[in-house]
Structures are given as C-alpha cells and as structure tokens.
N, C-alpha and C positions, 0 to 999 in steps of 0.2 A: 504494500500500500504506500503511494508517494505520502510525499510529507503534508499536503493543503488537502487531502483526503484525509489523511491522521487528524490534520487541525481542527478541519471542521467536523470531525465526528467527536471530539473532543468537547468543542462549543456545542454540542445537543447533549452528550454525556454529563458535563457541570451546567449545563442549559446559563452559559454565558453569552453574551458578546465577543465578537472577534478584537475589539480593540485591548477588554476587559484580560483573556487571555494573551493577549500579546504584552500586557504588561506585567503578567504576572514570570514572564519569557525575556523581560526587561526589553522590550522592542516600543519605540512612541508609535502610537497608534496608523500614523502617515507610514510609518512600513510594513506595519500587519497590514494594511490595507492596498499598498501596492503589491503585496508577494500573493494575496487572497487574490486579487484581477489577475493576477500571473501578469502583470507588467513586470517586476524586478522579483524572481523567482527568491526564495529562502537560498542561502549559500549553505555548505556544508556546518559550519560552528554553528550558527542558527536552527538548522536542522537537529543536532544536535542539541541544542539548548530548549528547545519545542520537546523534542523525545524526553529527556530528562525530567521536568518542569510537569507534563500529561503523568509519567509513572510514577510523581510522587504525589501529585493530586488527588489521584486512585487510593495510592497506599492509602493517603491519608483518611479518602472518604470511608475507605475499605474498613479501616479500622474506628473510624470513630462511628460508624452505621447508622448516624443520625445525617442529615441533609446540612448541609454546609452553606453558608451566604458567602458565596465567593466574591461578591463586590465589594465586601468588607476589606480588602485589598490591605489593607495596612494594619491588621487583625491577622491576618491568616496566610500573606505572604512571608513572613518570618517560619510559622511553622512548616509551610510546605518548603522552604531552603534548607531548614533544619532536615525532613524526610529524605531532601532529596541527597544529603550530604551521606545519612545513613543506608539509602540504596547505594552509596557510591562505595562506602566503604564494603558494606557484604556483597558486593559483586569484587571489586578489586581492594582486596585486603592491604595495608602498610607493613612490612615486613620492619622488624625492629634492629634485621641484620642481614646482612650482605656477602659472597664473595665475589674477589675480585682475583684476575692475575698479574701480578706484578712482574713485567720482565726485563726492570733496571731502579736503579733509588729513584728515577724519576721519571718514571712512565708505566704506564698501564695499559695492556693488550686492549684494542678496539674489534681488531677484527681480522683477517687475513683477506688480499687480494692479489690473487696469481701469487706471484711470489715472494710479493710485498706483504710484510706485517705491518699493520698500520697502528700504531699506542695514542697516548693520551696522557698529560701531563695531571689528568684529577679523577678519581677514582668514582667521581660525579659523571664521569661524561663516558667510561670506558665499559665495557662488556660486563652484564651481572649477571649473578648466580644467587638461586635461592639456597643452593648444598653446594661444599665442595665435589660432591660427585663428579658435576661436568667440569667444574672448573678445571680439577684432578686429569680428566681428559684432554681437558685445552693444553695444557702444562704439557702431557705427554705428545701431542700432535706438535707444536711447539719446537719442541726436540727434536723430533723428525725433521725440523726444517733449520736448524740448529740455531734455535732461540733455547734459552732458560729460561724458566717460568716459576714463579715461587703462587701457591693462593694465597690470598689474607682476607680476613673477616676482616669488614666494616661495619663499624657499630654506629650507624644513621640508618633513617628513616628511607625507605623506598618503595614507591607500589609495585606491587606480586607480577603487574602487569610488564612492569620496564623490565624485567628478568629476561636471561637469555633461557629458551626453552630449550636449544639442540646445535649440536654443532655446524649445522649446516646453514643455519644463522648468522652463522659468523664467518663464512667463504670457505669452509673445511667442504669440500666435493670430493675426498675422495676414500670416505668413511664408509665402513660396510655397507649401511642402506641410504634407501635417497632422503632418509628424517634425518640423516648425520649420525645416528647412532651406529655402533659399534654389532652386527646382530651377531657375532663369534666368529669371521670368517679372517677378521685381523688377528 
C-alpha cells in the first residue's frame, strides 16, 4: 500500500483531518496538502515519519480502548512520541556493548575492497559486532590477506541495527557460502 493510501486510511481510522495528522507527523499543513493532491509526492524520511507517527497512534489507541480526541494535539502529541520512541526501541534494541577490530593503535577495520582494506580512525564509524564470534572471523580472514587484527569491546551505546550481520557485509566474497559464512568447507 503507497504511503497517501496508508495516510488517508489513517484519517478514517482516528477519523481526523489530513492537516490534523500531518501535524501530528510534524509537517505544516501546506505540505500535507500538497503531497495529498500528489503535487509534491511525501519523500522517503517523511514517509517514514507518517509510518512511524500511524503505528504509534494505534499502539496507543490499542491500549488505552477508550476513543481518543486527537485534536487535543498538545495533550496527546507528547504521549504518542513517547509510544513511538518505545516501538523504536522493541523493534531495534540499544546494545550497551560492542565489538570492534582493531588493526593498528589507530584505526579500525571498515570493510575490505578487492584488495584494499579500508579502517577508520573511530570505532564510531568502523565495522560492529554484537559477539566477538564474527569479529573472531574478521580477524582471521584479515590474516589471510596479511592484516592483524586484535577485537575489543566497546563499552557505548549502539543500535542492534548498525551491527555487522555476516561477513559478506563487509566485501569478504570469498567465504564458504554466499551469506559470508563459513558453512565447513574452509
């Protein structure tokens, strides 16, 4: 379903106005109402921000099972930010710990290309791991191309989301299967 089909089944669902929800989307009304004509279509973060803003409206009506006055906007636009911050969180959790691999005092593996390794001076910007498991593997493929690799835990904040899932991720093509993993044939 496009996004101005989601919108407006949205505005029958809270039985709103399209300006009403376009501000609860933080959009002034002259733009909900140009992207509603399809004059200037919703862009992708907007889109976004519509999806988000609809799922926690629900939650919220969901849960509280009494009928909600949505136009009370400055009432009930706080708690549905609050909802939506907690959908944010139980879909992509904050990890309270990190690794990373370290392949000099001052730099950190980003990724390999062809036969370039490409690092990273801040362990902010470089390749994550939720376990050393893969990292353990980065390290060793690494070697193979005769880099050293040491992991380290990072003790910051990171969403589950920014995690490297597999090494094929990271420009390793030439690991037993095509997910990067290792399936025993190495």
């Amino acid at each position: 379903m496009d996004i101005n089909t989601q919108f407006k089944s949205a505005l029958l669902e809270f039985d709103v106005i399209q300006s009403l929800l376009g501000r609860y989307c933080g959009f002034e009304s002259s733009r909900t109402s140009r992207a509603m004509s399809e004059e200037k279509l919703f862009d992708q973060a907007e889109t976004y921000e519509i999806i988000q803003i609809i799922q926690a409206m629900r939650s919220l009506q969901a849960e509280i099972r009494l009928p909600i006055n949505w136009a009370m906007i400055g009432k009930v636009k706080p708690s549905v930010e609050q909802r939506r911050i907690e959908l944010r969180d139980q879909a992509d959790p904050m990890l309270s710990k990190y690794c990373v691999v370290r392949t000099s005092k001052v730099s950190f593996f980003v990724r390999i290309n062809g036969d370039n390794i490409l690092s990273s001076p801040s362990e902010l910007t470089c390749a994550m791991f939720e376990a050393p498991g893969l990292a353990n593997q980065v390290v060793q493929e690494l070697a193979k191309h005769g880099v050293k690799g040491e992991v380290h835990i990072v003790p910051l904040l990171r969403r589950k989301s920014l995690m490297t899932k597999n090494l094929f991720e990271l420009g390793f093509t030439e690991i037993g299967g095509p997910d990067g993993t290792d399936n025993g044939t190495n």
